[in-house]
C-alpha positions as CSV (number, residue, x, y, z in Angstrom):
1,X,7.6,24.3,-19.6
2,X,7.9,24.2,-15.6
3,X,10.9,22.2,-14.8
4,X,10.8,22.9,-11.4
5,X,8.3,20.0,-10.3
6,X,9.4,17.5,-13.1
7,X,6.7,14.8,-14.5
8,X,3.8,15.6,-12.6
9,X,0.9,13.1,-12.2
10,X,-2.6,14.4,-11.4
11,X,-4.0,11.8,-9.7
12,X,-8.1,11.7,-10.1
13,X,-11.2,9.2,-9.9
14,X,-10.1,6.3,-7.7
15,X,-12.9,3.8,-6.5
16,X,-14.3,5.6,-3.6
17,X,-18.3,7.0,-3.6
18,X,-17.2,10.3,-4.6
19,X,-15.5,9.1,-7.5
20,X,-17.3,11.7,-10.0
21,X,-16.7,14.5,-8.0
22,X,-12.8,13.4,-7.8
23,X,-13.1,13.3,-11.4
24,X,-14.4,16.7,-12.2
25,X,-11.8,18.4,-9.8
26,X,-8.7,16.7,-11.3
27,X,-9.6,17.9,-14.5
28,X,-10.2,21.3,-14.0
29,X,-6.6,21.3,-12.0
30,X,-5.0,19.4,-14.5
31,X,-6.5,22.5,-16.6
32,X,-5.0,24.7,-14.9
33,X,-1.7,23.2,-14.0
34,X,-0.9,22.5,-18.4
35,X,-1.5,26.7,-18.0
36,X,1.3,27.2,-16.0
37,X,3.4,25.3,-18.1
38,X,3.8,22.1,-15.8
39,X,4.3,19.0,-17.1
40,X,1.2,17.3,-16.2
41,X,-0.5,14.3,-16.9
42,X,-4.1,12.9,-15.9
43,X,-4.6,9.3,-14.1
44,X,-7.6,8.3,-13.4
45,X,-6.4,5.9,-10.6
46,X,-7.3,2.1,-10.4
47,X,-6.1,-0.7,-8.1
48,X,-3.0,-0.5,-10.7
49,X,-1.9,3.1,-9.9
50,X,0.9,2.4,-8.2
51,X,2.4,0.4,-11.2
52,X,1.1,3.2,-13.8
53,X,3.0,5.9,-11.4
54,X,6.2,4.0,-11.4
55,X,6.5,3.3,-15.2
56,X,5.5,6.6,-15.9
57,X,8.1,7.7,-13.8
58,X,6.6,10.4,-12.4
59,X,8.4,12.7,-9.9
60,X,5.4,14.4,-7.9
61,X,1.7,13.7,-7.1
62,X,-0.9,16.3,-6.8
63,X,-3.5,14.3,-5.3
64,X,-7.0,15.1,-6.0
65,X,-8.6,11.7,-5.4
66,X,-11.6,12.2,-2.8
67,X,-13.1,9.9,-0.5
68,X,-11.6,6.1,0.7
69,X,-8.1,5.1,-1.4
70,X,-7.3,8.9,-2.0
71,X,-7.7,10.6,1.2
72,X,-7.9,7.4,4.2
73,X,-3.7,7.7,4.2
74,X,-3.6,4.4,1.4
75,X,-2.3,6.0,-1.2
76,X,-0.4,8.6,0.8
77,X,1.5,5.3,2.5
78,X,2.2,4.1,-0.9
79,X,3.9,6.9,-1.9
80,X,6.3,7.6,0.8
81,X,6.6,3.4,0.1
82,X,7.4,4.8,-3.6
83,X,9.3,8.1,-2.3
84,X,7.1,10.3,-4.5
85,X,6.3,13.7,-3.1
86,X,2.5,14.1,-2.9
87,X,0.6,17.2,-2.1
88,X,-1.9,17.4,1.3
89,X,-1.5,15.7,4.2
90,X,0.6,12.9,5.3
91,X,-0.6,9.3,6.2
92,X,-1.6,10.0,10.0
93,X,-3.5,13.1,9.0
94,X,-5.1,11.7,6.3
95,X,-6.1,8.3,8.4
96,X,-7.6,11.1,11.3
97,X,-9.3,13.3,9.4
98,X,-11.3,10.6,7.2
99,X,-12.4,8.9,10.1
100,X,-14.9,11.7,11.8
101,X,-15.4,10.0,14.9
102,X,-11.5,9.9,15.7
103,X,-11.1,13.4,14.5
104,X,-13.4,14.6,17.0
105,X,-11.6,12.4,19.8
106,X,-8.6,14.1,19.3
107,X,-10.0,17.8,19.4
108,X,-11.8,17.1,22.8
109,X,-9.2,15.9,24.4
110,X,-7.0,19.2,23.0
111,X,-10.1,21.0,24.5
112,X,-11.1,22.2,21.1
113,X,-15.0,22.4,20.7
114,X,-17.1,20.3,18.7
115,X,-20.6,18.8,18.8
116,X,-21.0,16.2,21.8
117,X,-22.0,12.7,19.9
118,X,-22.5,9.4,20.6
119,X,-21.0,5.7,19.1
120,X,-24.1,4.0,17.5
121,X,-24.1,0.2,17.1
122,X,-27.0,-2.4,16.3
123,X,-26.8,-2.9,20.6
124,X,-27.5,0.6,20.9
125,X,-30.5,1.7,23.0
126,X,-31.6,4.6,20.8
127,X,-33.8,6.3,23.1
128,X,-30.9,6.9,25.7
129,X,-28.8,8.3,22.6
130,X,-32.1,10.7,22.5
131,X,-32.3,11.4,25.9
132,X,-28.7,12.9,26.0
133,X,-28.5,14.2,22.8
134,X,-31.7,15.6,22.5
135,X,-33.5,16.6,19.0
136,X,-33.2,17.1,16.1
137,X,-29.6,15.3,16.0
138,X,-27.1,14.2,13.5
139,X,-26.3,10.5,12.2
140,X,-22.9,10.1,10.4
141,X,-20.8,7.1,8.9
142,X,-17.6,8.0,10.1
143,X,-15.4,7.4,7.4
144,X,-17.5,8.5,4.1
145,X,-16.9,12.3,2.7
146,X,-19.4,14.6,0.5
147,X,-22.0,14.2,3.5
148,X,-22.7,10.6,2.0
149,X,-24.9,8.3,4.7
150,X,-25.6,10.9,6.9
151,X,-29.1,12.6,8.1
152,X,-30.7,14.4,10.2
153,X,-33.5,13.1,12.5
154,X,-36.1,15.2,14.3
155,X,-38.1,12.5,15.9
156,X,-36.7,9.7,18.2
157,X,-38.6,6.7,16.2
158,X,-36.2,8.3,12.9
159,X,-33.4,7.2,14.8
160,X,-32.8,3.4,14.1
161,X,-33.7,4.3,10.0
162,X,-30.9,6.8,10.1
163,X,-28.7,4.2,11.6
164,X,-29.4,1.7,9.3
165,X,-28.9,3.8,6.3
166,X,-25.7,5.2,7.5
167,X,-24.7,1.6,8.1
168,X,-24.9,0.7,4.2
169,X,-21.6,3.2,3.5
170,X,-19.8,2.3,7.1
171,X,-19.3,0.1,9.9
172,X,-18.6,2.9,12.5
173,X,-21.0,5.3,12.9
174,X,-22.2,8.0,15.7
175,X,-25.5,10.2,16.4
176,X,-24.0,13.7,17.0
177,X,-25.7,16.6,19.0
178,X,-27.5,19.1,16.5
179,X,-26.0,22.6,16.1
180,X,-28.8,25.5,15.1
181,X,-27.0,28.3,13.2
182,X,-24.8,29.1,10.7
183,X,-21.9,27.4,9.0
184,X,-18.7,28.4,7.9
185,X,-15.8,26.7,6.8
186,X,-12.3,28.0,6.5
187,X,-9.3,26.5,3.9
188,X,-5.8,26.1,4.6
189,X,-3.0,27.3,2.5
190,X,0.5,26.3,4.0
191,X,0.8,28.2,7.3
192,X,-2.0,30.8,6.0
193,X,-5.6,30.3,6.8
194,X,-8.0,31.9,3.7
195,X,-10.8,34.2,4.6
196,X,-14.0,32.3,6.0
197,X,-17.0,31.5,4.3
198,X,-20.7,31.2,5.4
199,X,-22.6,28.8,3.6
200,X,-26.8,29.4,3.7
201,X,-28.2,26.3,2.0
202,X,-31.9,25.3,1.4
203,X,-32.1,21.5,2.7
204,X,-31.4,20.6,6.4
205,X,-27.8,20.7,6.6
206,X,-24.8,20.9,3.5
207,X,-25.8,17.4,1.8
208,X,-24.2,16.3,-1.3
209,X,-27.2,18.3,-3.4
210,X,-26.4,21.3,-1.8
211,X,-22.9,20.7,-2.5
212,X,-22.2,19.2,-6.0
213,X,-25.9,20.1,-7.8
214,X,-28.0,22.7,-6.3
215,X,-27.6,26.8,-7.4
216,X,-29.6,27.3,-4.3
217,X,-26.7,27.0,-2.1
218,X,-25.5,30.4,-1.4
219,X,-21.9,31.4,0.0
220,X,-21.0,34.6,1.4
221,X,-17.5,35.9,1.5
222,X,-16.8,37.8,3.4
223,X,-18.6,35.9,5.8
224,X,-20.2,38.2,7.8
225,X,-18.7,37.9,11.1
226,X,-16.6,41.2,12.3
227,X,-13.1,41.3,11.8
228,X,-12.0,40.1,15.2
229,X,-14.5,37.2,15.4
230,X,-13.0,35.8,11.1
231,X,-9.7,36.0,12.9
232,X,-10.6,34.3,15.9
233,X,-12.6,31.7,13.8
234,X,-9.2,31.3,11.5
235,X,-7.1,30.2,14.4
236,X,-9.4,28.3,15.7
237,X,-9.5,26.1,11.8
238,X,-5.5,26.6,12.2
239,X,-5.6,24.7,15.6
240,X,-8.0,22.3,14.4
241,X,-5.8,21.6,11.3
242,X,-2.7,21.2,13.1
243,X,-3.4,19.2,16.1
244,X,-4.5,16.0,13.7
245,X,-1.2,17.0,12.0
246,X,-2.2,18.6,8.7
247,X,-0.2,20.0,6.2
248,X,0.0,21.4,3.0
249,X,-3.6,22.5,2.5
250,X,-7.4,21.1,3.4
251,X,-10.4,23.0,4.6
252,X,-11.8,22.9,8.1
253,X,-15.9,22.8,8.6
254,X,-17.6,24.7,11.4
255,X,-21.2,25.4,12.6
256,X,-21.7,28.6,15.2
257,X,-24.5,28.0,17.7
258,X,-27.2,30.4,18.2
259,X,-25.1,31.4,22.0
260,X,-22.1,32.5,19.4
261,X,-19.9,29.5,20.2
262,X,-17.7,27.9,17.1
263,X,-17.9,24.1,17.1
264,X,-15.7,22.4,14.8
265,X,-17.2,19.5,12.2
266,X,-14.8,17.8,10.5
267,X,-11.6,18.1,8.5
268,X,-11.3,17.6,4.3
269,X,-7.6,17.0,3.8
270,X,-8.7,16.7,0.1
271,X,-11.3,19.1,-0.2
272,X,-13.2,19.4,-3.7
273,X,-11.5,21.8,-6.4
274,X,-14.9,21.8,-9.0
275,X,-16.7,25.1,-10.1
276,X,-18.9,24.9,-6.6
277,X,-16.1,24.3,-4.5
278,X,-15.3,25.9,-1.4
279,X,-11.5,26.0,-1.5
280,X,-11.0,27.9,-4.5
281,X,-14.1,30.3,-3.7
282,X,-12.1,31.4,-0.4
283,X,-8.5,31.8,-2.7
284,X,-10.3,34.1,-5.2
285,X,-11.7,36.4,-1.9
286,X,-7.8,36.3,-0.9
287,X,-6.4,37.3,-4.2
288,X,-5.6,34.3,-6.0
289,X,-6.3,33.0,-8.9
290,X,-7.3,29.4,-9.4
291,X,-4.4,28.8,-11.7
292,X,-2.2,30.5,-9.0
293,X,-3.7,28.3,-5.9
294,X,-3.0,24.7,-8.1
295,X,0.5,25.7,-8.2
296,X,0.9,26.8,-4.7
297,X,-0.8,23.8,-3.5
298,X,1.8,22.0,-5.9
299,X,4.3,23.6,-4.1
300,X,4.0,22.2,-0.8
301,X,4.2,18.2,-2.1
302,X,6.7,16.8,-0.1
303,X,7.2,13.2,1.7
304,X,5.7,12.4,5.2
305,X,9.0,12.3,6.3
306,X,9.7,15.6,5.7
């Protein structure tokens, strides 16, 4: 038995949209964590978890909850509230990187590049969103994970639909300027960026088919860029990570335009951990063993405060 960590609770489910995915990842790293001899325990969290966590008295989170409640900076708060060591980011980066639109705010104005967008709201005139956008373009609820309410839209009259149906998962949501070429995303491991991985999917962009059900979604690592434009592409994630204050470990999305230019997509500060995820796919191309990787990540749980 691993005494170093103590009582370790694997927290999983929650009551977010992505609850099933959250599920399948928390048990394959509770899995994996019993094999290296922690002491770890399942909860599939509920609006109770913070009373389940404190009579359990549990020493350490590994967080695996996806989505709103898991990854918004809620149950991160409660924690330090609770003085439980969690892994992933703290409350601020958690807050940032869930909310898309305020994640891409902060990396314009730190001059990073990402995809110009637009604020949509029922006032909205759509064809001026059109007109300097152009098409196809990119409608996203801000604050929903797994690619959930968004779509693409390749004629102008699409537009209002898209916003409307993005508006049944958010109240904040933006059109954002369409990016033709490939995409790549990069994890985070502590200080270490993983190698990078193109994605080639089938459907328009990397919807929640292609993501969690489809085998026709291929990944390629190595990624196919040389070596000098992966390590350029890797400090580039690094950057992205740090400036909305990550930590611990998360994955960074980017699409490359067809001039060669990186723009960055969006931070996961609890990115998916299932047999078609991305995280453990780049580990595996660095060395590491998915058993190895859950207790690494384990290692970095600490308090926001720290």
């Amino acid at each position: 038995m691993s005494d170093n960590f103590g009582k370790v609770a694997v927290l999983m489910g929650g009551w977010a949209a992505e609850r099933e995915v959250s599920l399948n990842s928390g048990k394959a790293v509770l899995k994996a964590l019993q094999a290296k001899q922690v002491d770890a325990h399942g909860i599939d969290a509920d609006r109770e978890v913070l009373d389940t966590l404190r009579n359990g008295k549990f020493d350490r989170v590994f967080n695996i909850m996806h989505g709103r409640g898991g990854e918004d900076g809620e149950i991160q708060g409660a924690l330090d509230v609770l003085q439980i060591p969690y892994t992933g980011c703290g409350v601020m980066a958690s807050a940032i990187s869930m909310n898309k639109l305020m994640t891409k705010r902060i990396w314009s104005s730190a001059n990073l590049p990402t995809p110009a967008f637009i604020v949509l709201t029922p006032e909205t005139n759509f064809d001026e969103v059109v007109e300097q956008l152009g098409l196809p373009l990119m409608v996203k609820p801000a604050n929903e994970g797994s690619s959930i309410g968004m779509s693409k839209v390749n004629k102008a009259e699409e537009l209002k639909a898209a916003y409307e149906y993005a508006a049944e998962y958010d109240s904040l949501i933006f059109a954002e300027e369409w990016v033709t070429g490939h995409e790549y995303t990069i994890a985070i491991l502590g200080n270490e960026a993983l190698p990078v991985i193109r994605l080639e999917v089938q459907s328009d962009f990397y919807d929640y088919e292609a993501k969690y059900s489809s085998n026709d979604t291929q990944y390629h690592c190595p990624c196919g860029l040389d070596e000098k434009e992966e390590k350029s592409l890797q400090v580039l994630a690094k950057k992205a990570f740090d400036v909305v204050a990550g930590r611990g470990w998360g994955r960074v999305d980017v699409m490359r335009d067809q001039k060669g230019n990186f723009c960055l997509i969006e931070v996961n500060t609890v990115p998916g951990m299932t047999d078609h995820s991305l995280v453990p796919m780049a580990a595996n191309a660095a060395g590491i063993a998915f058993e190895d990787l859950v207790l690494r990540i384990l290692e970095t749980s600490q308090h926001s405060s720290q």
